[in-house]
C-alpha positions in Angstrom: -40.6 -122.4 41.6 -41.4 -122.6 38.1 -39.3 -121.3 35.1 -40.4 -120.2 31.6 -37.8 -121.3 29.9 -34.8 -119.5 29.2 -35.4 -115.9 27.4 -31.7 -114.8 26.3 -28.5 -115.7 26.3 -25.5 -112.7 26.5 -22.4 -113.2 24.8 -19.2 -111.0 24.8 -17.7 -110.4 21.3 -14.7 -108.5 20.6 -16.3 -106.7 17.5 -19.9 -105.9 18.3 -20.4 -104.8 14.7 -18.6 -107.4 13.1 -20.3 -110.2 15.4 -24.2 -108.5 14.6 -23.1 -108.5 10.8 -22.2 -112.4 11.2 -25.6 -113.3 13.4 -27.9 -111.4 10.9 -26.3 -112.2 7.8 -24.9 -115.6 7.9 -27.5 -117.1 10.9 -30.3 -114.9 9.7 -31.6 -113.8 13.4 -33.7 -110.9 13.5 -32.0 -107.4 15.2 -34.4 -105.9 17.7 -34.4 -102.7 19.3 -31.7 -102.4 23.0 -31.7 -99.4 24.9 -28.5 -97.3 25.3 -26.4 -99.2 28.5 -23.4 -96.4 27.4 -21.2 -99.4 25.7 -21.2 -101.3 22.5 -24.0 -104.0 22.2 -26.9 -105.7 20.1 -30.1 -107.7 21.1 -30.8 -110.2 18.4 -34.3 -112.8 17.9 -34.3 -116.2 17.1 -37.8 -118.0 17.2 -39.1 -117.2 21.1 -35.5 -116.3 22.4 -32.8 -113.7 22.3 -28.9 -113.4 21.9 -27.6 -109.9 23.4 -24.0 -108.8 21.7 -22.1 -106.8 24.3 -18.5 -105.5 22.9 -15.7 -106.2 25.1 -12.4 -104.9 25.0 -9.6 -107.9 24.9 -12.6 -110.6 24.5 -10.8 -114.2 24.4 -13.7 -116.8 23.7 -13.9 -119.2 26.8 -12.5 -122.7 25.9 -15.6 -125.4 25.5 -18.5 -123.0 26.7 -20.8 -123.1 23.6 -24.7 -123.0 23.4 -27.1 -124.7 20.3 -29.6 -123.5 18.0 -32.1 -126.2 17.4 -32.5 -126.8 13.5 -34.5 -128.8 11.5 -32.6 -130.1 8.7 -28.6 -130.0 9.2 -27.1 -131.0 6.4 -29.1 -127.5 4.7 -28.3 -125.4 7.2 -24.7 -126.3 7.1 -24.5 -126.2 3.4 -25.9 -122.5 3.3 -23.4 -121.6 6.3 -20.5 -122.5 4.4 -21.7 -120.6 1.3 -21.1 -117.2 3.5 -17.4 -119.3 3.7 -17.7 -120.1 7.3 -16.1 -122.9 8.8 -18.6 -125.5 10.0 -18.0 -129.1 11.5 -19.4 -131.9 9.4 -22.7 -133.2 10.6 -22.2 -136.0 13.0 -24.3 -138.2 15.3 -25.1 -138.2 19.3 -26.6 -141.9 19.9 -30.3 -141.1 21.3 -29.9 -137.0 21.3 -29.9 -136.4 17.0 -27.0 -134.7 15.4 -25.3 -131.6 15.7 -22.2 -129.6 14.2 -20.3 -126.8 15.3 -18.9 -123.8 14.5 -17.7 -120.3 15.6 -18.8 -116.5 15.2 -16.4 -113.7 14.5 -15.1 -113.9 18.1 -14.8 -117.6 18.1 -17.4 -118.3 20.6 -18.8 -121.7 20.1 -22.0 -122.3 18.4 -23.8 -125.7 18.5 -26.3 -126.8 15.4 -28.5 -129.0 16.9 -31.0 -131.8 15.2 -33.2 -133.4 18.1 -33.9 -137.0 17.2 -37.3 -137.5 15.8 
C-alpha cells in the first residue's frame, strides 16, 4: 500500500461561522465549495490540503491533540497573527526539527506553526 499524503483534516468547532471567519481572515485559507450534509460545516484550502469545519453542539477542544501548518518564515507569520489580536506562543526552537509556535482558533483547538529546519 501506498498513500498520497494526507488530503484533509476535520475538525469540530463550536461556532462553524465564527471558526471559518477566524481560518479565512486571520490564517488566510481559501473557502471552497461543501455539499449540504444537513448540519453546520465549511471545507477550507491551504496549499495541496484541506481543513473541513463541522459545527458541534457542546464542542470542548481535546486536550493536546493539535496539527501544524508548515510556514516559511515564523517570526512574520506570528507578527501578522497577533495584529488580528490573537494569542500566539513566541517562536521557540525543536533541536534538529526547526521551530514552531502555537496557538488556538475560536474553539480552542490547537494549531501548530511549524518552520522545518533548512
Amino acid at each position: 500500500m501506498a498513500l498520497a499524503g494526507v488530503h484533509h483534516v476535520s475538525l469540530n468547532v463550536g461556532d462553524a461561522e465564527k471558526a471559518v471567519r477566524f481560518y479565512r481572515e486571520v490564517l488566510g485559507l481559501e473557502q471552497i465549495p461543501r455539499p449540504d450534509f444537513g448540519f453546520p460545516g465549511y471545507w477550507l484550502r491551504s496549499g495541496g490540503q484541506e481543513i473541513h469545519l463541522i459545527q458541534v453542539a457542546d464542542h470542548r477542544a481535546p486536550d493536546g491533540q493539535h496539527f501544524a501548518f508548515r510556514v516559511e518564515d515564523i517570526d512574520r507569520v506570528v507578527a501578522e497573527i497577533r495584529s488580528h489580536g490573537v494569542e500566539v506562543s513566541d517562536p521557540f526552537p525543536v533541536p534538529g526539527a526547526g521551530r514552531q509556535s502555537f496557538l488556538r482558533d475560536p474553539s480552542g483547538n490547537l494549531i501548530e506553526l511549524n518552520q522545518p529546519a533548512k
